[in-house]
Every structure is written in structure tokens, then in C-alpha cells.
BAFI-3210 file (N, C-alpha, C; in Angstrom, 3 decimals, decimal comma, padded with zeros to 6 digits):
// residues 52
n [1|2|3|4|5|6|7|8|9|10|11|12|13|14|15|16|17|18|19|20|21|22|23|24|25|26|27|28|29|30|31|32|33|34|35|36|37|38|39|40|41|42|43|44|45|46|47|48|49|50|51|52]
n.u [000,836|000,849|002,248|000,515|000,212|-000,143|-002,275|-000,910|001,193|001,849|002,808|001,907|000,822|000,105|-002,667|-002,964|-004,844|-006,983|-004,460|-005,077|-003,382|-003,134|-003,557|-001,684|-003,072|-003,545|-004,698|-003,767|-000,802|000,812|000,955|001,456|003,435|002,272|-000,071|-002,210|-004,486|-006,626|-009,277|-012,424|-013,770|-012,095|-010,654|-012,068|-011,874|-009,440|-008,769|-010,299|-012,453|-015,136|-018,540|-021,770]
n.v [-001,201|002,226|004,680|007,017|010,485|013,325|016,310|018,300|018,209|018,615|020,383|024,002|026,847|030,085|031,718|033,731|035,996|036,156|035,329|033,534|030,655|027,432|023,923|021,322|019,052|015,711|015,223|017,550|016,789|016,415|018,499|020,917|022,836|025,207|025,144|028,168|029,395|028,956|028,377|027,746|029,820|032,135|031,294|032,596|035,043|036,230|038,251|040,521|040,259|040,599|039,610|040,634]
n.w [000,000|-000,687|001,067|002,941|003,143|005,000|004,926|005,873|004,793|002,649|-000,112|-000,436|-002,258|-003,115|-004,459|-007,145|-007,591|-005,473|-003,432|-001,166|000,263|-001,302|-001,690|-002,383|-005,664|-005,952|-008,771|-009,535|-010,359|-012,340|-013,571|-011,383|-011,145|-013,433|-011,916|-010,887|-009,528|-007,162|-007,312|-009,304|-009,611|-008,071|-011,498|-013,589|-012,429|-012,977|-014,845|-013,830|-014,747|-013,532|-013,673|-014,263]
ca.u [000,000|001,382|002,410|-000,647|000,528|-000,893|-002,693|-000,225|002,852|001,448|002,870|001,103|001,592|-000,624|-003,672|-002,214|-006,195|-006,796|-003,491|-005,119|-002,976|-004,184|-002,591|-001,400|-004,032|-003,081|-004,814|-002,385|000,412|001,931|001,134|002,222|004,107|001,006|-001,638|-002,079|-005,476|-007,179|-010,578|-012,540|-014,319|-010,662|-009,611|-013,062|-011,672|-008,252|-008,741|-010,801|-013,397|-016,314|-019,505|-023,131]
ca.v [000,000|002,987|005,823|008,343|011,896|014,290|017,274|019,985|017,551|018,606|021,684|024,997|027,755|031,065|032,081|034,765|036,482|036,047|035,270|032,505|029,424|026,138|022,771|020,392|017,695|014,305|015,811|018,393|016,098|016,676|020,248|021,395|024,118|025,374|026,237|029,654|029,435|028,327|027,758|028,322|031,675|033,009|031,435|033,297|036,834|037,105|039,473|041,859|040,534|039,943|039,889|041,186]
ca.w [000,000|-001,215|002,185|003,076|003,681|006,000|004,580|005,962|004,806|001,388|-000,433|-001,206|-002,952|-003,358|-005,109|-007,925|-007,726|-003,920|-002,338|-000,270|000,235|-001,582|-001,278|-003,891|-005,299|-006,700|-009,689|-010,504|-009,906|-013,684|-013,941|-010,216|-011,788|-013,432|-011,085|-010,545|-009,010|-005,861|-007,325|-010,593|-009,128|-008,850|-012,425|-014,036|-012,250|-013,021|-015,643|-013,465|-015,426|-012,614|-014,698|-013,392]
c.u [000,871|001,269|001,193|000,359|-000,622|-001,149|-001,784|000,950|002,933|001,913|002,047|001,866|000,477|-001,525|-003,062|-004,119|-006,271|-005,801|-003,758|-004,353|-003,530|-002,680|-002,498|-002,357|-003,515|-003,705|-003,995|-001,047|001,385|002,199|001,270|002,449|003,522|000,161|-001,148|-003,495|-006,106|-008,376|-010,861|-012,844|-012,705|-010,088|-010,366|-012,242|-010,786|-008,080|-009,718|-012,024|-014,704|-017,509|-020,995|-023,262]
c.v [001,251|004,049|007,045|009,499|012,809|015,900|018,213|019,621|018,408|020,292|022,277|026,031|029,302|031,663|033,318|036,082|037,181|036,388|034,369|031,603|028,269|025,218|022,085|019,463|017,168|014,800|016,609|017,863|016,286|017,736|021,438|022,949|025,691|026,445|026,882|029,920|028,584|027,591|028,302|029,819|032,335|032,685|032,881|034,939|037,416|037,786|040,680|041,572|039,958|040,662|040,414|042,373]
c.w [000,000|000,836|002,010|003,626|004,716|005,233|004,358|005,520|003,276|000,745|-000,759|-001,612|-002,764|-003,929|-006,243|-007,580|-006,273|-002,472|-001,295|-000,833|-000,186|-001,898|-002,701|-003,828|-006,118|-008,471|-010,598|-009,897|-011,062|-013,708|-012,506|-010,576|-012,343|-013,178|-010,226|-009,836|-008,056|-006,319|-008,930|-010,921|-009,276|-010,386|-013,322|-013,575|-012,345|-013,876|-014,854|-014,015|-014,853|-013,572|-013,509|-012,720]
res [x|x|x|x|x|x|x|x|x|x|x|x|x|x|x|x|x|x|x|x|x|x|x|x|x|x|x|x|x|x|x|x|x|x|x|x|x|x|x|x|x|x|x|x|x|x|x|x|x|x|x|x]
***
């Protein structure tokens, strides 16, 4: 069985939008490097471009 990690063992990095902290997911395990966004709401606003 492959070693479990612990949440906080787990690198983060910074929201570029926000500036909140978000953790690495097994998901972006290739593209690490990458993500520049916490969530989709911050990817949608990093042009300034909040609609409504």
C-alpha cells in the first residue's frame, strides 16, 4: 500500500487572484508548476473581469 501523507505535509503555494494558500491535489500532480489558481471563481476573475 502505497504511504498516506498528512494534509499539511502537502505543499502549497498562493492564489495569484486572492493570495489565499491552496494545497497540492493528486490531480495536478503533472502540472504542479502550473496552477495559478485556488478555485474556478478566482480562475473566471483574473482578468478583473467579474460579470453582473
Amino acid at each position: 500500500m502505497p504511504k498516506m501523507r498528512k494534509k499539511s505535509d502537502l505543499p502549497t503555494k498562493p492564489c495569484v487572484v486572492c493570495g489565499r494558500p491552496f494545497a497540492w491535489r493528486k490531480k495536478w500532480e503533472k502540472v504542479w508548476d502550473e496552477v495559478k489558481f485556488c478555485s474556478d471563481a478566482c480562475r473566471m476573475r483574473k482578468n478583473g473581469g467579474a460579470r453582473g
